[in-house]
C-alpha positions, 0 to 999 in steps of 0.5 A: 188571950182575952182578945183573942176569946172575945173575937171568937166569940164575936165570930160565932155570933154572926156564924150564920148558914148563907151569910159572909164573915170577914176577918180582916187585919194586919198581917201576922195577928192570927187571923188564920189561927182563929179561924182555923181554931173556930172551924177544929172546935166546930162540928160543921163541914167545911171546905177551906180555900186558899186564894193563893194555892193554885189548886183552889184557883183550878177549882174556881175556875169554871164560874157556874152554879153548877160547879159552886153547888157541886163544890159546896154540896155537904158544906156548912162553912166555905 
């Protein structure tokens, strides 16, 4: 689909180490499905984080740099 490569192609021009991307949008227009397809062709580590498993939120729940480097420590993408 065209929209769908120039919105991956968008996304990776602004996929910088440090910066925050937000994909935004409707539900059920493949917000997820990009991104996920972004992360599988690429050759970055990354941890991916659900804000609606619980598990995630166990993970997050101690707000220190400490734990945020701990987490993210060998991660390109979060």
């Amino acid at each position: 689909m065209k929209i769908q490569r120039q919105l991956e192609a968008i996304l990776l021009k602004y996929l910088k180490p440090g910066k925050v991307n937000l994909v935004v949008g409707a539900r059920r227009v493949g917000k997820t499905y990009l991104i996920k397809k972004i992360l599988k062709e690429s050759n970055e580590k990354y941890l991916w984080l659900n804000g609606d498993d619980e598990t995630a939120h166990k993970l997050l729940e101690e707000k220190s740099i400490i734990n945020y480097q701990r987490l993210t420590a060998g991660i390109d993408i979060l």
